[in-house]
N, C-alpha and C positions, 0 to 999 in steps of 0.2 A: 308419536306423530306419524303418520301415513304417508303414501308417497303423494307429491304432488311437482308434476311435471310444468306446472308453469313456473316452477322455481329458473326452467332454463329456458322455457318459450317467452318467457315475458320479457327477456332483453333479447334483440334480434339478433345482435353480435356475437350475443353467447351460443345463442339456439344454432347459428349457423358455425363459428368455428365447431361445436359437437355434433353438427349434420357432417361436416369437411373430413373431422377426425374419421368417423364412420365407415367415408366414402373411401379414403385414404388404408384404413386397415382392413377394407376389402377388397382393394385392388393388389394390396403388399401380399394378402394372403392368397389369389388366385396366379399372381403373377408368378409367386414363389411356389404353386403347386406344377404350374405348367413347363417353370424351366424345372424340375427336379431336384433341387436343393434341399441338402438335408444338413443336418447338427443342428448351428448355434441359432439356426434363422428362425427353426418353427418354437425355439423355446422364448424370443424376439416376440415372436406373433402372439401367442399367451401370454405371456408379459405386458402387451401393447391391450390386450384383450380387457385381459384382468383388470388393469387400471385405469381404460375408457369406460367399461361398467360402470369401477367404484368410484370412479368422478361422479357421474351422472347421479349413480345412488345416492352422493351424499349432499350432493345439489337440491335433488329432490325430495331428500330426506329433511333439508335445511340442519344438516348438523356440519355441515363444511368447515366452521371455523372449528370444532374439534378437534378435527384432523387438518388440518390447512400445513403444518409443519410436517406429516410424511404422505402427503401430498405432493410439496412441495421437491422434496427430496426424491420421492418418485420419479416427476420430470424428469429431474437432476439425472437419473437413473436413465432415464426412457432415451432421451435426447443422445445421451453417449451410446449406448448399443443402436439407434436406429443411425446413427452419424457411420458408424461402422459397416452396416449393411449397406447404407447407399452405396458406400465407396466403394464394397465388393462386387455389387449386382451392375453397378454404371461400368464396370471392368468388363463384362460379360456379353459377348456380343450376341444374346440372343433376345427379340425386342421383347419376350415375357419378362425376362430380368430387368432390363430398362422399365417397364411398366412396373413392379413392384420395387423397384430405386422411386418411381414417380411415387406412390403410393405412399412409402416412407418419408418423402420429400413433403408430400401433405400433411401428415402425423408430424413429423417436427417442425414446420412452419406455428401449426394452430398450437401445440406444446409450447412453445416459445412466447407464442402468444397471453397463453392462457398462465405463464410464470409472469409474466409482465404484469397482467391485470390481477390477477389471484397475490402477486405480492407488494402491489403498490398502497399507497395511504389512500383512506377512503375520501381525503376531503384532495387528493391529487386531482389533476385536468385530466387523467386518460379514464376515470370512472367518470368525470363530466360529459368525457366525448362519448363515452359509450350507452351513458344512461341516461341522455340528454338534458343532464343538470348542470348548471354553471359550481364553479365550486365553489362557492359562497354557499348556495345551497346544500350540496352535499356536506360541507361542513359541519351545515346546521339541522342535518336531518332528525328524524325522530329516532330511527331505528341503524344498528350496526351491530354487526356480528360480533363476537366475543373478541375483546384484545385488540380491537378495529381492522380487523374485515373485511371484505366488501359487502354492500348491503347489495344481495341480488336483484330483487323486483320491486313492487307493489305486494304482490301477492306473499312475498316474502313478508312484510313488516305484519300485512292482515294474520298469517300464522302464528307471529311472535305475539299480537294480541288476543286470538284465540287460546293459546299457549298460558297466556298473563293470567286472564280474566277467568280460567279453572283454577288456578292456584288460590285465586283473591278475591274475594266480591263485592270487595271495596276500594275505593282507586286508590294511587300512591298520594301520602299526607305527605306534604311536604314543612318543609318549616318556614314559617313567619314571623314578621318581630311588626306590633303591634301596638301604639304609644298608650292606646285606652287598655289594652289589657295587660299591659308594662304597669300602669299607674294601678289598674286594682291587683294586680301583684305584690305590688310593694306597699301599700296600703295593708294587703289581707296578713303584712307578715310579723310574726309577735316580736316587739323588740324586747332583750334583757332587762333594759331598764325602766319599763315600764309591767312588765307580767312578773308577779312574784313567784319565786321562786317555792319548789313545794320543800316539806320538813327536811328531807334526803339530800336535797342538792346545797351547792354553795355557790355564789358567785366573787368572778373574780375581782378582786379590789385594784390589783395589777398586773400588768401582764407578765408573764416568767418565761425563761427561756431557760431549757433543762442542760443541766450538768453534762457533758457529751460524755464523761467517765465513766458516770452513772447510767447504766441503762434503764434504772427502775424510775427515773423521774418524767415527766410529762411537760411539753411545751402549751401553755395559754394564753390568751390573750384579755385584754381587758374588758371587763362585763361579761364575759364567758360563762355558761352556767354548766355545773360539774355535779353529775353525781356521787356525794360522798359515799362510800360504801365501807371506809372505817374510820372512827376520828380522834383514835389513842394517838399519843403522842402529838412533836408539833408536825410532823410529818402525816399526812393525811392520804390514804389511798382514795382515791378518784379516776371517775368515769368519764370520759367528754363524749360530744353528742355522736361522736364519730366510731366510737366502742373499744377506743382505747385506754386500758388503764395504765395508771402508773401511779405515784405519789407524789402530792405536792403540798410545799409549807404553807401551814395554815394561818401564817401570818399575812396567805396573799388572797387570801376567800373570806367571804364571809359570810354567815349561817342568815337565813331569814329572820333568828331573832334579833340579831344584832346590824343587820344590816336596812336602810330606811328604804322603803320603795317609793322610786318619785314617779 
């Protein structure tokens, strides 16, 4: 799947907290060049880098719900180091420092944000408010990301059927219960006691319920048809329709010759 950027322009809320974040890790990063701060701050700024990209990437990729749990944790990540530079650079009386405290102040604002909506249930009211669906509708939508997700756009759902419709080129059958084709169902289906049995098999006279001691004997029921496959003794090994065999007394089957077909 290729990239496609209205994965984030198609909801205005989104498009714009990822304009904010943007605007916010370029101010963090020119503010932090011009007071001269060095260590933990520029590896902060890569860190804030790396993971506004791979948001974005996988927004646009629509593979978000694959990754949605270290993503998630990401934040979780981001929020605490950029909580920690604010509080050193707002210390600092030079106003570049204060301008990249603001900068980070914008980066974890729209983070905060985007853990709210990125973790809530897709039929919640804050995907309503944002995607302008009642949540009745959201509830009932067509399309949601793996695991329930948020569903991003429109253009979101058009991918997952471009997506479908190369896999499959026939829609999803679903299943139906149907009283006309219930009836020639049950119609078309051979009963035991009407279809005779061929030379091999025997039907049951009663039904038997096997010895639990015995592993070699076999449970049946009555009118059952069994293929005999030995018929020494009173003990008969047999087959049922199911490809079980075992043995069972032959005082409870009975052969097609001796048995009356009605």
């Amino acid at each position: 799947m290729t990239l496609n950027i209205s994965h984030v322009t198609g909801s205005p809320i989104v498009f714009f907290s990822a304009l904010a974040t943007g605007v916010g890790w370029l101010t963090l990063t020119v503010g932090t060049v011009l007071s001269g701060f060095h260590g933990l701050v520029w590896w902060v700024i890569c860190y804030e880098l790396a993971l506004y990209v791979s948001i974005l990437y996988v927004l646009m990729k629509a593979t978000y719900p694959d990754y949605r749990l270290l993503i998630q944790t990401s934040l979780a990540i981001s929020i605490t180091l950029l909580t920690q530079i604010i509080d050193t650079h707002l210390h600092v009386g030079q106003s570049s420092a204060k301008a990249s405290a603001g900068g980070a102040i914008v980066i974890v604002t729209m983070q905060f944000f985007w853990t709210i909506v990125f973790g809530s249930a897709p039929d919640s009211w804050i995907h309503g408010a944002i995607y302008g669906l009642p949540s009745a509708t959201i509830a009932n939508a067509k399309y949601y990301d793996k695991e329930g997700a948020m569903p991003l756009s429109a253009s979101y759902a058009d991918s997952h059927d471009s997506v479908h419709s190369g896999l499959s080129s026939s829609p999803l059958v679903t299943e139906t219960y149907s009283p006309q084709l219930q009836q020639v169902y049950t119609v078309s289906q051979p009963s035991p006691t009407t279809t005779a049995p061929a030379a091999n098999q025997a039907v049951a006279l009663h039904s038997y319920t096997a010895n639990p001691s015995d592993p070699n004997e076999i449970s049946f029921q009555k009118d059952e048809i069994l293929d005999v496959l030995d018929r020494r003794g009173n003990w008969w090994q047999a087959r049922k329709q199911d490809g079980t065999i075992g043995i069972v007394p032959s005082n409870y089957v009975s052969t097609p010759t001796c048995h009356e077909v009605g």
